[in-house]
ZAMARGU-4260 file (C-alpha; in steps of 0.2 Angstrom, whole numbers, plus 5000, padded with zeros to 4 digits):
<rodrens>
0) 5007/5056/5006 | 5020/5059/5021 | 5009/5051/5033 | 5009/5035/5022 | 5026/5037/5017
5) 5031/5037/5036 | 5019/5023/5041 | 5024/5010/5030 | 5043/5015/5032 | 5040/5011/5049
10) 5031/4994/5043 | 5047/4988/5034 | 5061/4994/5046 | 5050/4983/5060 | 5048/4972/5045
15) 5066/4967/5041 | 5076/4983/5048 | 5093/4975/5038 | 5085/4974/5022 | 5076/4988/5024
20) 5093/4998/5025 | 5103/4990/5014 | 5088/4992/4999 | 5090/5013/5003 | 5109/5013/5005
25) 5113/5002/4990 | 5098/5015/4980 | 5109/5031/4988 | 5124/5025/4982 | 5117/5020/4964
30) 5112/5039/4965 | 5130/5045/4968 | 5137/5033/4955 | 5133/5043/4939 | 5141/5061/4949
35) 5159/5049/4953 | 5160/5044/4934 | 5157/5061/4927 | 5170/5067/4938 | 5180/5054/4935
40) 5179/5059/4917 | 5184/5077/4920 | 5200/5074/4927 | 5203/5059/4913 | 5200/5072/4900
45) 5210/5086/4910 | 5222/5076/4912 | 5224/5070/4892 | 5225/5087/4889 | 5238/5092/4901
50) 5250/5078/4893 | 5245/5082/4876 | 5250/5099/4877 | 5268/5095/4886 | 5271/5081/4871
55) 5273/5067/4885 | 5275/5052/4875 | 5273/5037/4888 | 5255/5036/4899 | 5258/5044/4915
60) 5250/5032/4930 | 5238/5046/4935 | 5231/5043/4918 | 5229/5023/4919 | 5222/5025/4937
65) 5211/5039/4933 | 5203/5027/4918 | 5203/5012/4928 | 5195/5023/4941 | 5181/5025/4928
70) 5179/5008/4923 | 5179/5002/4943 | 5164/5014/4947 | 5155/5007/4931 | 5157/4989/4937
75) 5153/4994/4955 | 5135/5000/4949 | 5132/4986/4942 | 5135/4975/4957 | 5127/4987/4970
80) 5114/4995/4962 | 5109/4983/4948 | 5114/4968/4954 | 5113/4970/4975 | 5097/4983/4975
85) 5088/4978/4960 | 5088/4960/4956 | 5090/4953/4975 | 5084/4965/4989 | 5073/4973/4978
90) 5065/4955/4977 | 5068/4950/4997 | 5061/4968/5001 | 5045/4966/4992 | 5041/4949/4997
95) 5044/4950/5015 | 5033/4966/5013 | 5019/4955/5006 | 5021/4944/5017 | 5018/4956/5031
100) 5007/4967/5024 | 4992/4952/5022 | 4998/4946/5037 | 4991/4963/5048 | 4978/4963/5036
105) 4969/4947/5041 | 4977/4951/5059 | 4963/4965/5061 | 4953/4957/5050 | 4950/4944/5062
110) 4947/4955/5074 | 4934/4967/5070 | 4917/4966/5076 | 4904/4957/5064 | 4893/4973/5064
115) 4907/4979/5052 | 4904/4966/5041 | 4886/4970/5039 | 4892/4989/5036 | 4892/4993/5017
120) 4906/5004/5018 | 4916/4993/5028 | 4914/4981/5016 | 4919/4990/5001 | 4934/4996/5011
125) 4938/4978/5014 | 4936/4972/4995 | 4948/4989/4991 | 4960/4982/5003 | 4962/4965/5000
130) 4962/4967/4981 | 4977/4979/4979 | 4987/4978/4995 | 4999/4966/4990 | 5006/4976/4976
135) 5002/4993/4979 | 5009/4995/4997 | 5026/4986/4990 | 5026/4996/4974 | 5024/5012/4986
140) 5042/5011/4994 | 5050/5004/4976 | 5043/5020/4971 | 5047/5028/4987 | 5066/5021/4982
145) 5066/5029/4966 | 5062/5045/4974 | 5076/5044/4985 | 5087/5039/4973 | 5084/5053/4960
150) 5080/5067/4973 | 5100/5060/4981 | 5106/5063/4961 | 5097/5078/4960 | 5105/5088/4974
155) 5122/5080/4972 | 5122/5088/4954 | 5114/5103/4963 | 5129/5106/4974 | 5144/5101/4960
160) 5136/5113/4949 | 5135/5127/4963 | 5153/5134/4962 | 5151/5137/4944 | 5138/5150/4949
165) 5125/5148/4960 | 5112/5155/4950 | 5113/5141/4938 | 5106/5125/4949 | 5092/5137/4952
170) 5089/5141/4937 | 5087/5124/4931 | 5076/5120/4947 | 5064/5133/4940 | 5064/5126/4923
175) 5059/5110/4930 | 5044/5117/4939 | 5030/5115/4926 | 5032/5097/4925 | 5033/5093/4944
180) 5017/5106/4943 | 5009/5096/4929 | 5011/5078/4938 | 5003/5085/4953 | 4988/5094/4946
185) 4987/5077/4934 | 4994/5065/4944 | 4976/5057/4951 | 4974/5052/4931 | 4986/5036/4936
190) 4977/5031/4948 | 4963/5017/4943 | 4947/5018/4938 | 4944/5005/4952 | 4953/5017/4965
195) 4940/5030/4963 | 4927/5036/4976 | 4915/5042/4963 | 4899/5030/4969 | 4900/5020/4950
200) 4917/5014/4956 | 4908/5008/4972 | 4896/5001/4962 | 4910/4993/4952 | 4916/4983/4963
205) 4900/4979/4969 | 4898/4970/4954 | 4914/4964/4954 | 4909/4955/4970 | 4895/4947/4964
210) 4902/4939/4948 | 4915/4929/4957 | 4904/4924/4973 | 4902/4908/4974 | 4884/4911/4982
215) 4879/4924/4972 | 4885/4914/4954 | 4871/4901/4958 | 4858/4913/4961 | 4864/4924/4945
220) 4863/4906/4935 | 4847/4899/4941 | 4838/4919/4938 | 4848/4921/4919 | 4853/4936/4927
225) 4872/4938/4921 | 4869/4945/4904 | 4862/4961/4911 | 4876/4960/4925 | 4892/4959/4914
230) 4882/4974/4904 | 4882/4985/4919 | 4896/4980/4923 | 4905/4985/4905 | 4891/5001/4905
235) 4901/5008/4920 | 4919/5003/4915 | 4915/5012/4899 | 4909/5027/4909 | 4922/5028/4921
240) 4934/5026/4906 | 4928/5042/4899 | 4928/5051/4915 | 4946/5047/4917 | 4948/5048/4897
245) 4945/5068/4896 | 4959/5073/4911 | 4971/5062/4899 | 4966/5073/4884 | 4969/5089/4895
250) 4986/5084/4901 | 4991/5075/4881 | 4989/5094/4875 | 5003/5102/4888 | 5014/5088/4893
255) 5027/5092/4877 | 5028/5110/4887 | 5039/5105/4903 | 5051/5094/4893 | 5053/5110/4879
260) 5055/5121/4893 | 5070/5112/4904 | 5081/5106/4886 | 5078/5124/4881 | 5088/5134/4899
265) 5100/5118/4899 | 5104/5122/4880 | 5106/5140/4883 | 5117/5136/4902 | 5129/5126/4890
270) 5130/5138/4877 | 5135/5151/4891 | 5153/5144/4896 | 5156/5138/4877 | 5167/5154/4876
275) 5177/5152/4894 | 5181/5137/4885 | 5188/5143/4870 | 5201/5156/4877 | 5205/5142/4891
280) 5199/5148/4906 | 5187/5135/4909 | 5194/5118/4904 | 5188/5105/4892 | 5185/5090/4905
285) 5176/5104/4919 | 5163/5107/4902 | 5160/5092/4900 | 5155/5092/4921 | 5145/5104/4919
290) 5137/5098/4904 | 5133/5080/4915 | 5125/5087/4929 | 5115/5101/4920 | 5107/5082/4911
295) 5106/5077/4926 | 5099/5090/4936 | 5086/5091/4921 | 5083/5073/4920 | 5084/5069/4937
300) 5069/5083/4941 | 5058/5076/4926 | 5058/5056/4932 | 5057/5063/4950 | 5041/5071/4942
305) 5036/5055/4938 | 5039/5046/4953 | 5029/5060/4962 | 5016/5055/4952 | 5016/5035/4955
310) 5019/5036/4972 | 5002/5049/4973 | 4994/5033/4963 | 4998/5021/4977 | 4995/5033/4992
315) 4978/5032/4985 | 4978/5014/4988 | 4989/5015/5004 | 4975/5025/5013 | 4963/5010/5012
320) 4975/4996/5021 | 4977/5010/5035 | 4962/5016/5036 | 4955/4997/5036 | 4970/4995/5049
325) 4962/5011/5059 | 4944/5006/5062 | 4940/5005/5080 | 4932/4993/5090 | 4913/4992/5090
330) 4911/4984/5105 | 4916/4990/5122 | 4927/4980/5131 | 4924/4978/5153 | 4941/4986/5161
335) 4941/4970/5170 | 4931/4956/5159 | 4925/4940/5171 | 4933/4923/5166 | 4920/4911/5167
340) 4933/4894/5173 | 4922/4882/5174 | 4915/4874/5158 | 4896/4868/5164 | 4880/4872/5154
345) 4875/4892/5160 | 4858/4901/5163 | 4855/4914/5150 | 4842/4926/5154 | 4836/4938/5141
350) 4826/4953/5151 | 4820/4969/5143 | 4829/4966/5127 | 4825/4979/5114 | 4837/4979/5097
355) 4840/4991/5082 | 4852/4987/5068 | 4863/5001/5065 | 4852/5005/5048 | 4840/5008/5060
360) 4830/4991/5059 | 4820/4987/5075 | 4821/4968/5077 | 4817/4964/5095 | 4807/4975/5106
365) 4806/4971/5124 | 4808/4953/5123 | 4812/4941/5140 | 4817/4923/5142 | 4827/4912/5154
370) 4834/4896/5147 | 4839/4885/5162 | 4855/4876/5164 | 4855/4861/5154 | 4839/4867/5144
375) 4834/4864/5126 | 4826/4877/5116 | 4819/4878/5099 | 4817/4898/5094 | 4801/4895/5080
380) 4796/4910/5069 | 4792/4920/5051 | 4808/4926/5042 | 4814/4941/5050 | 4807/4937/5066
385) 4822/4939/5076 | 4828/4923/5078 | 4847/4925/5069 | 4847/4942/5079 | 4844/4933/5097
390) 4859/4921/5091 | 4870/4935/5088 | 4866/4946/5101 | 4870/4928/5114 | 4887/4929/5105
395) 4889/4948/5107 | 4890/4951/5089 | 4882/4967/5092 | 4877/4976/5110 | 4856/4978/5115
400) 4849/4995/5111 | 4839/4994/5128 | 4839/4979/5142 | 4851/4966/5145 | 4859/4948/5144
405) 4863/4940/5158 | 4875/4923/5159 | 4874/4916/5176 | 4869/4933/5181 | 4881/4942/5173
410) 4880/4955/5161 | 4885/4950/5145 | 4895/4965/5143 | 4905/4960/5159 | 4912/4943/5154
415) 4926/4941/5144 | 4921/4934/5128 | 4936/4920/5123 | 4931/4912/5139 | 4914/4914/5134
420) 4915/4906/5118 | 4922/4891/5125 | 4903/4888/5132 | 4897/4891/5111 | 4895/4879/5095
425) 4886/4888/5080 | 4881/4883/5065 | 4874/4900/5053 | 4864/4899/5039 | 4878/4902/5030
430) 4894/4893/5034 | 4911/4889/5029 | 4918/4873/5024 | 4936/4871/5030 | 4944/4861/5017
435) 4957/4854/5028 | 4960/4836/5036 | 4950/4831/5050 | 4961/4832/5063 | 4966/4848/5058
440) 4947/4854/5058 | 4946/4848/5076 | 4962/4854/5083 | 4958/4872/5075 | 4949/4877/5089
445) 4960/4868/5102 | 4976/4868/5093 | 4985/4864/5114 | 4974/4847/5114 | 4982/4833/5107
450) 4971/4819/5113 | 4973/4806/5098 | 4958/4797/5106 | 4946/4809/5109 | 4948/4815/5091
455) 4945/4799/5083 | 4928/4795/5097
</rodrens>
């Protein structure tokens, strides 16, 4: 959870670093808000006391400025914290945080290899990703904010109630214990049935998948098939309801613990200065300090409890964007790739060529060819022949098991591959229909050219 917390801090301060600081500020200072009115109050109330007991009949001015005082904290909470942090940066914050966050993600989506495409497990990963990153990753550091805010309130309390005796800060620390221990031993229960690793999660979304692609929905039409999909489909939510269902039952049983516990030592730290109060030596307005923070000590501990336990939900989601982010390259790149300048039709040799697909697949097995410059060829064969994988191979989607490609005598693995591409116009079995203008469906590719003519010819 650190490492997340500290990745996508760092994704936000390169984000927006002003925003990101005022969002955190303006959350500090919302946490120190509530300790400036209490004191507030204490010397409000001290001071009442003091003029009561000498018969003053007019308002002394530290009176009126010590209420104002109040009153000015109270109105500047609800312009920093409620009006700044929560209903504006809280909104700029998470929206340039979408914003960014699908931006990197089709950044490296468009860069990795198409062998990782054809990987299972890269493919759930990417359906994980891209169905919860937009509001789990920005819900992370509002969570993460909460944090802050309430741990900031927690220790602030912690060190006002210090010189009162030290033991009592602990004490309540240690009465807060078994909820922070149920939230982490419970915690994973928040996080979705969909979020799970168990492999009827996987298949899940699998299913998920398949019920909204376009492809597969023609298929499941023409075959009658969705009746036993969507029951399989609810057969495992049901399942993965109760699994989650039992932990919930577990936890309902002891959660009224923690919160019986912590009221319980505040109740009984109160009680303990009730007679310091009584013959004077502990004043009416430093009570009712003490009383604040010990509510807020305890209170502060039990939502941080809770925070602990949201951000644990979305750190579970947080690992898949970075491990998405963290997949490596497939495809070894030359130190020094060949730029292939001039656009003319090239000789491609195939010599030796053997291929496996990573599942193990042997496709091609000591295959050789030489298409000439200028050359057509029709490749004519039995599904599964290799055909497709000969395609892909030209456009090193994937790298020969044994022999090797050769363009205008170079090894394939030697040139580098945009200046390649130039030389290359496919059309795959399956293929995508851009649904933008014309021009901007020719300029995609070219987006420098702006030959009107040549567009229209």
């Amino acid at each position: 959870m650190a490492e997340n917390t500290k990745r996508l801090l760092k994704l936000a301060w390169e984000t927006d670093r002003k925003t990101t600081f005022l969002y955190y500020l303006t959350a500090a200072i919302g946490a120190l808000t509530p300790l400036a009115s209490a004191y507030v109050l204490k010397l409000l109330i001290d001071n009442l006391q003091l003029v009561q007991n000498s018969l003053i009949v007019t308002i002394p001015v530290i009176i009126t400025v010590v209420l104002a005082s109040r009153y000015l904290i109270s109105f500047s909470d609800g312009i920093i914290y409620w009006g700044i942090n929560q209903s504006y940066l809280d909104y700029v914050f998470r929206y340039k945080l979408q914003n960014e966050v699908t931006l990197r993600f089709h950044q490296k989506v468009s860069k990795l290899d198409i062998a990782h495409f054809e990987d299972p497990k890269v493919q759930n990963l990417l359906t994980k990703t891209r169905d919860t990153m937009q509001w789990q990753l920005p819900d992370y550091l509002r969570n993460f904010s909460y944090l802050f805010k309430n741990t900031i309130a927690f220790f602030s309390a912690f060190l006002v109630l210090l010189p009162y005796g030290w033991w009592i800060p602990f004490l309540v620390m240690i009465a807060a214990t078994p909820a922070l221990y149920l939230q982490a031993k419970y915690g994973g229960i928040r996080w979705s049935i969909w979020g799970s690793n168990v492999p009827q999660a996987k298949k899940l979304w699998y299913l998920n998948y398949l019920l909204q692609d376009a492809t597969a929905v023609r298929e499941i039409r023409i075959s009658q098939s969705s009746e036993s999909l969507l029951n399989k489909f609810k057969e495992i939510q049901q399942n993965l309801f109760n699994l989650n269902k039992n932990a919930l039952d577990k936890y309902l049983r002891v959660l009224t613990i923690p919160p019986i516990i912590l009221a319980v030592v505040i109740f009984l730290v109160a009680y303990y200065f009730l007679p310091d109060v009584l013959v004077g030596t502990l004043t009416i307005g430093s009570f009712t300090l003490i009383i604040s923070m010990l509510e807020q000590l305890g209170g502060r501990a039990s939502v941080a409890s809770a925070n602990l336990a949201h951000l644990y939900e979305s750190n579970l989601y947080t690992n898949h964007y970075f491990e998405l982010l963290a997949l490596p390259s497939l495809m070894p790149i030359a130190e020094n790739p060949i730029v292939i300048k001039e656009i003319k039709p090239p000789k491609i040799e195939f010599r030796n060529v053997s291929f496996n697909y990573p599942n193990g697949q042997t496709v091609l097995e000591n295959i050789s060819f030489v298409v000439e410059p200028g050359e057509s060829v029709a490749m004519v064969g039995h599904n599964g022949a290799g055909k497709t994988t000969i395609v892909k191979l030209l456009c090193r989607f994937y790298d020969v098991t044994d022999g090797e490609i050769l363009i205008n005598g170079i090894n394939i693995k030697e040139l580098d591959l945009s200046s390649w591409y130039k030389f290359l116009g496919t059309l795959f079995q399956e293929f995508v229909q851009y649904h933008f203008t014309i021009r901007e469906n020719i300029s995609f590719g070219a987006p420098d050219r702006k030959d009107e003519k040549a567009m229209i010819e």
